[in-house]
VOGU-3710 file (C-alpha; in Angstrom, 3 decimals, decimal comma):
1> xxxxxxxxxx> 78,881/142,075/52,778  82,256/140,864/53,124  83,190/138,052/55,139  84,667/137,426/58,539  88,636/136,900/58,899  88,743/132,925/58,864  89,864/130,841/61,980  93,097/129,820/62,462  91,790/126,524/64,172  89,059/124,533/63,880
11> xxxxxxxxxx> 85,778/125,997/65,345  85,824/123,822/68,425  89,016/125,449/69,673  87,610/128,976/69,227  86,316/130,705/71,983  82,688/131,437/71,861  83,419/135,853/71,665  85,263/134,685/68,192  81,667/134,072/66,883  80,519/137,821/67,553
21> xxxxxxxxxx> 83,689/139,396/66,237  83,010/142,202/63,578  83,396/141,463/59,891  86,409/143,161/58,927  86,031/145,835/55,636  89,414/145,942/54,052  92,758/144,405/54,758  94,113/148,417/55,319  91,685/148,743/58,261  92,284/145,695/59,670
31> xxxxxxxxxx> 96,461/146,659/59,852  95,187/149,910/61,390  93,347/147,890/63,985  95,983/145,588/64,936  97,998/148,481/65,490  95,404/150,186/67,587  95,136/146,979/69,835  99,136/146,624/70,063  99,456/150,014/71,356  96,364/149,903/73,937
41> xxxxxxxxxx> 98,064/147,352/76,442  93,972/146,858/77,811  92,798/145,698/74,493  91,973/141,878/74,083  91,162/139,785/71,263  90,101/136,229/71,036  92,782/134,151/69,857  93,056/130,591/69,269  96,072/128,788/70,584  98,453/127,270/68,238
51> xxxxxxxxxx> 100,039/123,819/68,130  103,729/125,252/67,682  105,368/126,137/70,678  108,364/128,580/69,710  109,717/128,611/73,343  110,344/124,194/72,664  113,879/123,070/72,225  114,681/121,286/69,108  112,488/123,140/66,653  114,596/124,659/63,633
61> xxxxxxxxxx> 113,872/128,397/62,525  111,482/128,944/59,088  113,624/130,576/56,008  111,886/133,608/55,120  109,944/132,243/51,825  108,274/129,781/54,057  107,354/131,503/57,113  106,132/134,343/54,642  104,159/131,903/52,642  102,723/130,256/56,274
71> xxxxxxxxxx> 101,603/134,017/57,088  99,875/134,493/53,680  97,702/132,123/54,996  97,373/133,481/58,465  95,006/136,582/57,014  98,332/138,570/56,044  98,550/141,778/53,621  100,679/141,863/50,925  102,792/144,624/52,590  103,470/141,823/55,541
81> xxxxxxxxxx> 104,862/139,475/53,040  106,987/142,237/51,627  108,199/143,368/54,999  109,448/139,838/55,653  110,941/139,275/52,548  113,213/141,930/53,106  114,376/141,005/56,591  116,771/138,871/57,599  115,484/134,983/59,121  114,586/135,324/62,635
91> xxxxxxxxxx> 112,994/133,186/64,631  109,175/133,263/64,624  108,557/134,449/68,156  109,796/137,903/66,620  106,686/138,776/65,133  104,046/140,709/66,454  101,652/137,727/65,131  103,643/134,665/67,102  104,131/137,000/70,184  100,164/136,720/70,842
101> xxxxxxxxxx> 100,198/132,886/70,200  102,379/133,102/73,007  100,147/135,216/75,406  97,380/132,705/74,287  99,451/129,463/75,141  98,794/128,009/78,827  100,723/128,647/81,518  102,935/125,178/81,579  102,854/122,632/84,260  105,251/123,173/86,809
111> xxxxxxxxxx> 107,766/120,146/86,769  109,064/118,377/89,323  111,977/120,110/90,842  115,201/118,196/90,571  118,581/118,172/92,282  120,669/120,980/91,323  123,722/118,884/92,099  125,323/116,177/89,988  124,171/112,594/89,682  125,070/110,052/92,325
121> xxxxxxxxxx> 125,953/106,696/91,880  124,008/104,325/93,817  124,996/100,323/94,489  122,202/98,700/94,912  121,819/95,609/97,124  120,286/92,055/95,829  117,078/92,839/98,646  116,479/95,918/97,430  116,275/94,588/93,984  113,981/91,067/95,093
131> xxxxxxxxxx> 111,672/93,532/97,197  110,878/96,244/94,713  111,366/94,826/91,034  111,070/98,318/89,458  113,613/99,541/91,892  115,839/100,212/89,371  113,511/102,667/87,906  112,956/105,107/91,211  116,464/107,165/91,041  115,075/109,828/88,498
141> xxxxxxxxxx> 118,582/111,267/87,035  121,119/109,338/89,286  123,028/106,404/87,722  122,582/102,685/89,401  125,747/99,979/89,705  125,420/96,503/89,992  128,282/94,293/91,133  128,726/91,036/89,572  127,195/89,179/92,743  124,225/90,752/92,597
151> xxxxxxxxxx> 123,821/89,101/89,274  124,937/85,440/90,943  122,690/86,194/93,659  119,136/86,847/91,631  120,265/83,962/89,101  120,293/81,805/92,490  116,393/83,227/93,820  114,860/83,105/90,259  113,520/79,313/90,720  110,647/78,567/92,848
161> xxxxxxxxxx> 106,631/80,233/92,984  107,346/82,317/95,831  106,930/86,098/95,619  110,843/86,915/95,790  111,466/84,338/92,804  108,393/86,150/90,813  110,908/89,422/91,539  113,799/87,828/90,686  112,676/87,297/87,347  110,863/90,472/86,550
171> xxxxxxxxxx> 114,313/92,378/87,814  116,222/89,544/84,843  113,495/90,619/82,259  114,164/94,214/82,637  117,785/93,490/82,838  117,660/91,912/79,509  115,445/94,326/78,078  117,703/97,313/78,910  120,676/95,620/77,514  118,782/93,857/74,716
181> xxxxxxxxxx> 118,514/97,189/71,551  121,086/97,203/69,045  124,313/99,366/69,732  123,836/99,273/73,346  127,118/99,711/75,264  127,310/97,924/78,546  130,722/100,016/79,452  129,211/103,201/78,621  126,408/102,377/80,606  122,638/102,143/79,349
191> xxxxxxxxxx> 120,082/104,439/79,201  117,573/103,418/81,832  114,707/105,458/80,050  115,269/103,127/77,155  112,172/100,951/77,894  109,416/103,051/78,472  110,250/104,614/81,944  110,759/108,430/80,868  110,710/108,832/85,099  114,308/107,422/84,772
201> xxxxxxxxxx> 117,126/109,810/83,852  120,083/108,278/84,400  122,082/105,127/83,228  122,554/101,544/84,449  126,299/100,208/84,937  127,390/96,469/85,391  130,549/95,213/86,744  132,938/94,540/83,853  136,200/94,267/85,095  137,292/92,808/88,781
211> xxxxxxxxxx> 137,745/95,475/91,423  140,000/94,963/94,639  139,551/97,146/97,748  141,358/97,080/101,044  138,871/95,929/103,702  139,848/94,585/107,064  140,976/91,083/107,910  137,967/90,595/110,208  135,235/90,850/106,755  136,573/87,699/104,988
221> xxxxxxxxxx> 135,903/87,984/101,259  133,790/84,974/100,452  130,755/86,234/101,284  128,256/88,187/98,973  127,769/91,282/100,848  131,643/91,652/101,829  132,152/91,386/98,165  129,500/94,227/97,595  131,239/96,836/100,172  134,482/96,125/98,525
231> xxxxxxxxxx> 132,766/96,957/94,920  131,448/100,216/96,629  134,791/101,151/97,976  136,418/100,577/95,060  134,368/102,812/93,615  134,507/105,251/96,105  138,016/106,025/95,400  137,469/105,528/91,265  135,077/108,060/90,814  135,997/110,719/94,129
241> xxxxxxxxxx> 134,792/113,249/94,035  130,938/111,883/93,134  129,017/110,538/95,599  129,019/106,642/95,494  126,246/105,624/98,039  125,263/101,685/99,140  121,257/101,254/99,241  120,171/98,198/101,111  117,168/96,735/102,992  119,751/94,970/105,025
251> xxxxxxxxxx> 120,460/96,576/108,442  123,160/94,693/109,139  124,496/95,610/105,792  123,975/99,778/106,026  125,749/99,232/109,842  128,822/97,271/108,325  128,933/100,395/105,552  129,260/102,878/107,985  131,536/101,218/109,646  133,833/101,093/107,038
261> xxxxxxxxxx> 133,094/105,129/106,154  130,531/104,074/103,399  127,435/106,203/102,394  124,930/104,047/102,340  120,554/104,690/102,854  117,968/102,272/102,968  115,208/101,550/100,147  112,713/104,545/101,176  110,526/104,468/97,809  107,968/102,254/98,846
271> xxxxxxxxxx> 107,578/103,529/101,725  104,046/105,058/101,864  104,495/107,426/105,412  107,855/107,554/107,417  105,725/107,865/110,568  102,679/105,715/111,310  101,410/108,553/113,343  100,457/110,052/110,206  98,411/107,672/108,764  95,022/108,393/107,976
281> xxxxxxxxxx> 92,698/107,544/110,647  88,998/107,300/109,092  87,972/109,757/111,951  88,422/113,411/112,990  86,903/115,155/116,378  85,517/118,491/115,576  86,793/121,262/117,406  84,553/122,483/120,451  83,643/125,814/118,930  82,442/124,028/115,908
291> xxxxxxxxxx> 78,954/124,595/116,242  79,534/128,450/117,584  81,668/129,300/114,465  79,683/127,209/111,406  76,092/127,038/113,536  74,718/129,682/111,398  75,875/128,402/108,227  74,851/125,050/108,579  71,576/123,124/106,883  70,251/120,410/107,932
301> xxxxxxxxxx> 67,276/117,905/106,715  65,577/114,893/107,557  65,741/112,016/105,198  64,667/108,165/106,063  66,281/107,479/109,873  68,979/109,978/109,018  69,673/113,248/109,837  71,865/115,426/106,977  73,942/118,678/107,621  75,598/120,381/104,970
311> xxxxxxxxxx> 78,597/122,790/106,295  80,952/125,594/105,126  84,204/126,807/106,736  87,665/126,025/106,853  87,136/122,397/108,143  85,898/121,227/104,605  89,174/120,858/103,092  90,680/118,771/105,656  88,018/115,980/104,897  87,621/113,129/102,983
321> xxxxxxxxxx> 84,952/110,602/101,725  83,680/108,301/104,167  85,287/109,969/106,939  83,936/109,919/110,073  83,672/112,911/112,621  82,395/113,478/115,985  81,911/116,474/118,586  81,975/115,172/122,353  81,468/117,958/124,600  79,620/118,377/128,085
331> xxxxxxxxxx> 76,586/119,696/128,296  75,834/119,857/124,634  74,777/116,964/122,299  76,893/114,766/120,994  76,922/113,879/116,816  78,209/110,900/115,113  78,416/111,158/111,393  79,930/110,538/108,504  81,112/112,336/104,647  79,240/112,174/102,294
341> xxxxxxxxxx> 79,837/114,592/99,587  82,588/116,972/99,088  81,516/119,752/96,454  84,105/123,188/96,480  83,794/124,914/100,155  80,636/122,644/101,030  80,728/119,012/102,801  77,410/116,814/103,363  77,596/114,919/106,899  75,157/112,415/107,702
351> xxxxxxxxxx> 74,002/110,641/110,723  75,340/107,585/111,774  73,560/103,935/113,068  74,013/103,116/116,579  75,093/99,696/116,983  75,708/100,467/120,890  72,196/99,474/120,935  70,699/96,426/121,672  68,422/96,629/119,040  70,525/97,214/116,593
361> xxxxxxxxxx> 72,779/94,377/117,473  74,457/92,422/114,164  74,704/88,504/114,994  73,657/89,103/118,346  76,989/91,540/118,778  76,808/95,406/120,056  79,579/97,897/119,696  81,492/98,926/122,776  83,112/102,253/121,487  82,996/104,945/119,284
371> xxxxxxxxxx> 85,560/103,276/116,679  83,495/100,084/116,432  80,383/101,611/115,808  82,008/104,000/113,379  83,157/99,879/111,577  80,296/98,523/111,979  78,610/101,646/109,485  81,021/100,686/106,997  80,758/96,502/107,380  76,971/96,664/106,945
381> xxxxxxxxxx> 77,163/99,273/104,541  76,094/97,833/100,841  77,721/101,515/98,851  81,264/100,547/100,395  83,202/97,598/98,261  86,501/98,264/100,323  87,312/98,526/103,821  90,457/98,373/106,178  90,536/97,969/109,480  93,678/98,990/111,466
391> xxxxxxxxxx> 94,212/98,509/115,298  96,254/96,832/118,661  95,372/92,941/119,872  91,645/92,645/121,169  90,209/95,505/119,565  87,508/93,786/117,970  88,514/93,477/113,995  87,822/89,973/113,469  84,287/89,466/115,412  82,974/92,831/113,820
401> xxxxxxxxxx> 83,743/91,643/110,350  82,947/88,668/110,939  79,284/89,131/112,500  78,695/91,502/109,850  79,255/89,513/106,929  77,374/86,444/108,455  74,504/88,941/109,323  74,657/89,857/105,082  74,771/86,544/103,736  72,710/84,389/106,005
411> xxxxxxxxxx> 70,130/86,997/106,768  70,262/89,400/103,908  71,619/87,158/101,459  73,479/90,293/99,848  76,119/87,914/99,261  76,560/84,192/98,654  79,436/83,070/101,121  82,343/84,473/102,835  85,893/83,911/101,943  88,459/84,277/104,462
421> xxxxxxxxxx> 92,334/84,074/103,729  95,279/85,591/105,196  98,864/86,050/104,865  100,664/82,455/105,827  103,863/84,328/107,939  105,319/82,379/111,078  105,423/84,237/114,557  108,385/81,462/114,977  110,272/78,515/113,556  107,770/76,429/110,835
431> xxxxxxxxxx> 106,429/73,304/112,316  107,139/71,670/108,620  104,415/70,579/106,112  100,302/69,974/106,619  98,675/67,081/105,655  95,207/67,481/103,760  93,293/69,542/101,794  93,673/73,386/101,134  91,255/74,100/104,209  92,803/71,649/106,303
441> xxxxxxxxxx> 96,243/73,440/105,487  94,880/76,291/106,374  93,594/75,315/109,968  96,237/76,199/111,826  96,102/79,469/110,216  92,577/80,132/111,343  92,747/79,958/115,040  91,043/83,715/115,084  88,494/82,141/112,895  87,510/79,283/115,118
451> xxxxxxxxxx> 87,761/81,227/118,131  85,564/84,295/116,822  83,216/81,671/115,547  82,468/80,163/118,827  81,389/83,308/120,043  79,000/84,418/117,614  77,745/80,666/117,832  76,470/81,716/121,661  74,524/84,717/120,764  71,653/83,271/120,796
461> xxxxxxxxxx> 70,834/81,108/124,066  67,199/80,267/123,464  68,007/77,892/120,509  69,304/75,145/122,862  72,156/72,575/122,279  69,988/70,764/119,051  69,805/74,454/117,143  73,376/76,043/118,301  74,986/72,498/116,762  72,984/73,263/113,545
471> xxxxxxxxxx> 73,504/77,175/113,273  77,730/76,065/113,523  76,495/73,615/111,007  74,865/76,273/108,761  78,333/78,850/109,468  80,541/76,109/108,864  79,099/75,379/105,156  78,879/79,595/104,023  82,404/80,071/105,339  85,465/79,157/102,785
481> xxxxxxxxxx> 88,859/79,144/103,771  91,382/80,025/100,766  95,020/79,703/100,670  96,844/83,219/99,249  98,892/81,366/97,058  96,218/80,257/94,673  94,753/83,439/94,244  96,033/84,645/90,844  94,057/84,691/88,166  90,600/84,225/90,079
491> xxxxxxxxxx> 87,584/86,619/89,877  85,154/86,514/93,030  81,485/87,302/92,515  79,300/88,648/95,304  81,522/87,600/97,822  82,558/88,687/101,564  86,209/88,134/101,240  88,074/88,350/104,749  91,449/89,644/105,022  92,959/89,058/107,969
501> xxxxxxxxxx> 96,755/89,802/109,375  97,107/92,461/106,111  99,793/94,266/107,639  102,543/91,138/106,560  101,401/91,704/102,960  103,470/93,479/100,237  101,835/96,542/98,121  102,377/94,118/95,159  100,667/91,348/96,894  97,553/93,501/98,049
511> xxxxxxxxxx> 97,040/94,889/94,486  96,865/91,121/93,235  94,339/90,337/96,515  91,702/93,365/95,808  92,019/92,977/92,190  90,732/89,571/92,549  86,941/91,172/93,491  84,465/90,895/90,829  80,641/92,619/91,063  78,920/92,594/93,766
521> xxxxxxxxxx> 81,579/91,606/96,235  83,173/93,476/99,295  86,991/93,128/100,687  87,876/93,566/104,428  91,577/94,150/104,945  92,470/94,019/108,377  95,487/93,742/110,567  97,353/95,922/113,836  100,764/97,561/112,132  102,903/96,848/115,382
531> xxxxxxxxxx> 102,589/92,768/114,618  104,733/92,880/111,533  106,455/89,364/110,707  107,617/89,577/106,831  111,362/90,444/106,588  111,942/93,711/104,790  108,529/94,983/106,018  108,383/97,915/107,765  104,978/100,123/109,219  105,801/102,489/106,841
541> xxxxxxxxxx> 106,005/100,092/103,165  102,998/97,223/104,527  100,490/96,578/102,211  97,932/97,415/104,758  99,232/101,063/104,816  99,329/101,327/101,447  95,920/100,863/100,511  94,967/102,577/103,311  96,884/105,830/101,721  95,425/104,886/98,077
551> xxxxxxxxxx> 91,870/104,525/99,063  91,310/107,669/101,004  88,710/109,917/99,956  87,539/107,055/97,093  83,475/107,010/97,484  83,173/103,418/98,004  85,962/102,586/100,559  86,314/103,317/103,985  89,140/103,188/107,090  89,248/103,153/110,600
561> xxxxxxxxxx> 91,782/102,746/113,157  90,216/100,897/116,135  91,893/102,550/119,295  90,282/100,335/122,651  90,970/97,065/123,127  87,840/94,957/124,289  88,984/91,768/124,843  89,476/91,722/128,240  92,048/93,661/130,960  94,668/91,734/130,846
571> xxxxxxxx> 95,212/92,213/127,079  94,691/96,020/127,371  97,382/96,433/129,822  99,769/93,834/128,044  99,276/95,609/124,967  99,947/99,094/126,908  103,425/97,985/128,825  104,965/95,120/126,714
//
């Protein structure tokens, strides 16, 4: 019996009809089947794709002897080899043989579409470099310039533990590292894909030689960022007709440019949404035809307290993990629920806990809207390790997270203490240094803390003066407040770590904050978007935003934008017309 034709891979790459596939009787029949199959255009054959791509750039073309010698091993007759001898070299896609390793390959990947247009030139500013360290890797084929006093200006930041000197430095270590290889040619500019960044296509230019523009008298040439518009009109004129443009974080800067006739843009890459409408809001209202259009479709079961429905329909792939939704109509019933499995066309919803209740209070607290309950589901529940809470003044972030997490470590004892830090920004001038500890330092810091505190300590009036001084006595000893600037390098375990005022945190510092978490412990990030104190901060590139965008959809995080203030009319209104 003779043998099946052997693979061309190994077995694991075959497909499993290349198993069945006929023993073939003689090397003459098989030629007249190939040809059979080449001229019937519905005729398929199990192939096994091939490492060698002949459409790839940079391959050279096989001299006949060795291409015929590679076929000799491919299952080819004698006659083949012959055939090939006698042509001329050609590439190997000419063959009938390489033509269906083609057909077999994969479609590609499409790439990212580039400008058709040639490269810019951009300038970039000393903020833009001290905010976003890798900034000089985020221009994808355009060239980057740095004037000389961009240089003087990052050697003069680098000292000190603040987050801008930590940039400085990283921006000087990639500096060096691009300039560092042998034969590299600062005047010819170098290759910004050098070290590892293949997202980088263009090169990196320093300011060798002096360059004089004319400015006006009024912009006296001293100072840094005069010096910097006279470097980008210089080269302006040098390289017309490319496009030199100024990038900047400074407004005052990009206004000055124009002024002059400039281009100039600000820093947009780490900039998560351009319009904080669009951020993700943890909850979506169904439409009011939801249960006439998916009523039929739907199934529904009982498990525990909860009530799950699993739907079809075009709704499913608008919605994420942990994302609440809610139909509010009148005369019908109303349904709170939330995500819980996304599979293809099908999404699981279940039921949600009313905390409106009484009976359900946490720390002797109810919810007062539809947003807080839908917080209060994620706070207490033990599945979600992340949440973030967005929202306006007197909404009720603080006191919910904070009733829930005393409710899970004093009650529950899920976890061992809470930890409560936030971001140390003034609202206005700095009152100077703090005496005492790290938690004394803090103090000042804490006033939401202290004030939250004294509310949940007058839940419960029954206790009397002797047991409310002893459960502040109890709070007191599970709460710890941490400074952010001691943070690196620790691991928390089964902790209730407190966020507060996120939205004055950079991406970079909110990766170093959640990172910290260890098992068994949950992270809060809170803070209201239109409070934003850290210069060169914008709605758009806070660290609150950002993990709100990254976390989306993740199975064990959660969001929700609190939209009612509840703290009392006054702050409502204030928050509405100032």
């Amino acid at each position: 019996m003779p043998l099946p034709p052997a693979p061309a891979k190994r077995a694991a790459m075959l497909p499993p009809e290349a198993y069945d596939a006929p023993a073939r009787p003689s090397l003459k029949g098989a030629r007249k089947s190939q040809e059979a199959e080449a001229d019937n255009p519905r005729a398929e054959k199990p192939r096994a794709t091939d490492d060698f791509d002949p459409r790839a750039g940079g391959s050279e073309l096989l001299p006949a002897a060795a291409f015929a010698e590679e076929t000799v091993a491919e299952d080819f007759t004698a006659e083949d080899v012959a055939v090939v001898e006698e042509a001329p070299a050609v590439a190997p896609a000419a063959t009938p043989r390489v033509r269906e390793r083609e057909r077999a390959q994969p479609a590609p990947r499409p790439r990212k579409v580039k400008s058709t247009g040639p490269a810019k030139l951009f300038v970039l500013d000393t903020n833009v470099l001290m905010h976003d360290p890798m900034s000089l890797f985020r221009f994808e084929e355009h060239d980057i310039f740095l004037p000389m006093i961009v240089l003087e200006e990052l050697d003069g930041h680098k000292k000190g533990t603040t987050e801008v000197a930590r940039n400085a430095r990283q921006v000087s270590r990639s500096l060096d590292a691009l300039a560092a290889p042998h034969g590299a040619d600062i005047a010819s500019g170098l290759k910004l894909d050098s070290t590892g960044h293949r997202e980088a296509g263009g090169a990196l230019f320093f300011q060798t030689s002096p360059m004089e523009a004319k400015l006006p008298i009024s912009l006296p040439p001293g100072k840094a960022d005069n010096q910097i518009l006279g470097v980008v009109a210089a080269l302006r004129e040098k390289f017309t007709p490319r496009d030199v443009v100024l990038v900047s974080k400074d407004i005052n800067m990009r206004v000055k440019a124009r002024a002059l006739g400039l281009a100039t843009e600000d820093y947009r890459n780490d900039k998560t949404l351009d319009d904080l409408d669009l951020m993700y809001s943890g909850s979506l209202a169904l439409p009011p035809d939801f249960w006439t259009k998916h009523g039929k479709t739907v199934e529904s079961w009982q498990s525990g307290s909860h009530t799950f429905y699993r739907i079809t329909g075009p709704i499913v792939p608008s919605l994420f993990i942990n994302q609440f939704v809610y139909f509010e109509s009148p005369g019908e019933p109303s349904l709170y629920a939330r995500v819980t499995e996304i599979r293809a066309k099908t999404a699981v919803l279940k039921t949600l806990k009313d905390y409106n209740h009484l009976k359900n209070a946490i720390w002797g607290v109810t919810t007062r809207n539809r947003e807080q309950n839908f917080a209060m589901n994620l706070l207490m529940d033990p599945e979600v390790d992340f949440v973030t809470l967005s929202g306006t003044a007197g909404t009720g972030k603080t006191l919910l997270a904070l009733a829930a997490g005393l409710t899970q470590v004093l009650d529950e004892r899920r976890y061992t203490e809470i930890i409560m830090t936030r971001a140390t920004v003034s609202v206005g001038e700095d009152i100077g240094f703090l005496p005492g500890t790290e938690e004394e330092k803090m103090g000042p810091w804490m006033g939401a803390l202290d004030d939250n505190l004294e509310v949940l300590g007058k839940t419960d009036g029954s206790a009397g003066e002797w047991g409310r001084a002893a459960t502040n006595e109890l709070i007191r000893s599970r709460i710890k407040i941490k400074s952010m600037n001691f943070m690196r390098g620790r691991t928390f375990l089964n902790k209730y770590v407190i966020l507060d005022e996120a939205q004055n945190l950079t991406p970079k510092q909110m990766k170093t904050l959640i990172t910290r978490a260890g098992p068994g412990t949950k992270i809060i990030c809170m803070g209201n978007l239109a409070q934003i104190d850290t210069p060169y901060l914008t709605e758009g590139s806070s660290g609150l935003a950002f993990a709100v965008d990254k976390f989306k959809g993740w199975p064990h995080s959660g969001h929700i934008t609190l939209a009612r203030g509840e703290r009392s009319r006054l702050a409502d209104f204030a928050s509405e017309v100032l």
